[in-house]
C-alpha positions as CSV (number, residue, x, y, z in Angstrom):
1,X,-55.4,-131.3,-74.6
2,X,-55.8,-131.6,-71.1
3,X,-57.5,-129.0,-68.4
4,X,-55.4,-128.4,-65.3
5,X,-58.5,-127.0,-62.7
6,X,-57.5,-125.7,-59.1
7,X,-57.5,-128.4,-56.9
8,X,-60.4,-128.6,-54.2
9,X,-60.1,-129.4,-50.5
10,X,-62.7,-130.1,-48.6
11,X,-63.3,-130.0,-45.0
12,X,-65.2,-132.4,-42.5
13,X,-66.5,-131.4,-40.0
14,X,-68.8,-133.7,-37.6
15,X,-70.4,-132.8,-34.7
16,X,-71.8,-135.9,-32.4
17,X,-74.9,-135.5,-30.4
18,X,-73.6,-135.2,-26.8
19,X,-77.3,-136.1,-25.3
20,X,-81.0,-135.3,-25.1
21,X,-80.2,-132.0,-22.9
22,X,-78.3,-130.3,-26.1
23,X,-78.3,-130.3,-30.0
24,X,-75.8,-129.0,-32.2
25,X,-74.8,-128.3,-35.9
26,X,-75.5,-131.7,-37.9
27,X,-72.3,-133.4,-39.8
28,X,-71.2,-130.7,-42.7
29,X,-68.3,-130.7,-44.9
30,X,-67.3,-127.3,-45.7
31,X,-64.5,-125.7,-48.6
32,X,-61.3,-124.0,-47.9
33,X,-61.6,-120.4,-47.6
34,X,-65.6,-120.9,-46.6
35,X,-67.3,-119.1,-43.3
36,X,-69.4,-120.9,-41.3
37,X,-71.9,-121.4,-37.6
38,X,-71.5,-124.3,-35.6
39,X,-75.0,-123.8,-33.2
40,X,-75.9,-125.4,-30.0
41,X,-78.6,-124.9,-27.9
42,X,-80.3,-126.5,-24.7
43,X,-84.0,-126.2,-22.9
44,X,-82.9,-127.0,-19.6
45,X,-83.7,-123.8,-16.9
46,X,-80.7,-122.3,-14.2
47,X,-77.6,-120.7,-14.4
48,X,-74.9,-122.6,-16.6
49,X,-72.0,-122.3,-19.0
50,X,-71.5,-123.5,-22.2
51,X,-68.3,-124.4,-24.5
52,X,-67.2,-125.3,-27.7
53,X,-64.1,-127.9,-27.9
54,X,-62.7,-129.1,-31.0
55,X,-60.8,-132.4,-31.6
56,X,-58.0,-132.0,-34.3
57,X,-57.6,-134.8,-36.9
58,X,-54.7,-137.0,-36.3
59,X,-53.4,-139.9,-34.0
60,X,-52.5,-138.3,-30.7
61,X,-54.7,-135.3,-30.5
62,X,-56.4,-134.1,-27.8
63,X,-59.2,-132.0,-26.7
64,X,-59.0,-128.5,-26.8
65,X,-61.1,-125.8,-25.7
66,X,-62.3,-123.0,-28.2
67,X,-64.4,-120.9,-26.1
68,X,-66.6,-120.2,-23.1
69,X,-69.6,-118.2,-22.5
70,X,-71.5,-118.1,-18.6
71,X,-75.3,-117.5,-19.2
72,X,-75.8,-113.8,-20.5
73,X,-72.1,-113.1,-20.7
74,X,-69.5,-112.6,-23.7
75,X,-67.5,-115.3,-25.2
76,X,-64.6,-115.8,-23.8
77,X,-61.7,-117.5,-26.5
78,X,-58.9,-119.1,-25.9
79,X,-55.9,-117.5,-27.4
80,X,-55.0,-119.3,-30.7
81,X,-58.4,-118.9,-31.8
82,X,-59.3,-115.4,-31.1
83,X,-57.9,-114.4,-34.9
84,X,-60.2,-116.1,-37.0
85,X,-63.0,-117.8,-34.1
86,X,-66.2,-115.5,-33.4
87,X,-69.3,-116.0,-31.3
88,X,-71.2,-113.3,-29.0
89,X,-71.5,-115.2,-26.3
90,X,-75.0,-117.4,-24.8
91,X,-78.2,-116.1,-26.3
92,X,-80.8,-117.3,-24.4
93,X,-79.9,-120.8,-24.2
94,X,-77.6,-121.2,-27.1
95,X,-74.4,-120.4,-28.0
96,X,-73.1,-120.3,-32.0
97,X,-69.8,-119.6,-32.9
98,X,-68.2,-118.7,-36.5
99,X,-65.3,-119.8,-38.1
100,X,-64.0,-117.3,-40.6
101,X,-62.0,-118.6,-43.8
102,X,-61.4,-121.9,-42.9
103,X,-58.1,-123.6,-43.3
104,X,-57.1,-127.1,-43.5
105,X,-55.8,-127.5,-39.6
106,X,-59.8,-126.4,-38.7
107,X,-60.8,-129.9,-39.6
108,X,-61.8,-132.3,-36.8
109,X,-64.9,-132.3,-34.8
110,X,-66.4,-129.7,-32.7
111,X,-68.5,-130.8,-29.6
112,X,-70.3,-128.5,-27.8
113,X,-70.9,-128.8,-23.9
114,X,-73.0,-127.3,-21.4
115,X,-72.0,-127.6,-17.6
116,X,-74.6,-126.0,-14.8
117,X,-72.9,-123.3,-12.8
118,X,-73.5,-122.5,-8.5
């Protein structure tokens, strides 16, 4: 007699060190339907803004921005990830941002940027 189980996806998602100045969330792999906090943070001093990108899986994809937060200020999201994206904005020098439920067109990897600001 043979057991039919649900099937289980999983999700990659890998997050490469963009240099000494900033660290991020280490390499996870997260399940369907599972919440999680991507964090970067830097030590550097002065008035900047920081960003979360992602880079879908697949062939031709390109970059695309998640959110933006200048030092101090709310998060600002780009459209098609306002529904299910969450962050509250730089904290001191970091910025984290959630992903609620995640689906299958989540995976890809996440880089996280910091750009200094006049």
């Amino acid at each position: 007699q043979k057991k039919i189980t649900e099937p289980r996806f999983y999700l990659l998602f890998f997050f490469p060190f963009l240099g000494w100045a900033l660290q991020q969330t280490p390499d996870m792999i997260v399940r369907l339907g599972d919440s999680l906090t991507l964090n970067c943070s830097h030590k550097e001093s002065g008035f900047w803004t920081m960003f979360w990108y992602k880079l879908p899986v697949g062939k031709n994809a390109t970059l695309q921005l998640i959110v933006r937060s200048v030092e101090g200020n709310k998060a600002e999201f780009e459209e098609e990830f306002k529904s299910r994206f969450q962050s509250s904005g730089t904290k001191g020098n970091s910025l984290s941002m959630a992903i609620d439920h995640v689906l299958l067109n989540d995976s890809g990897t996440y880089f996280c940027a910091k750009q200094d600001t006049l």
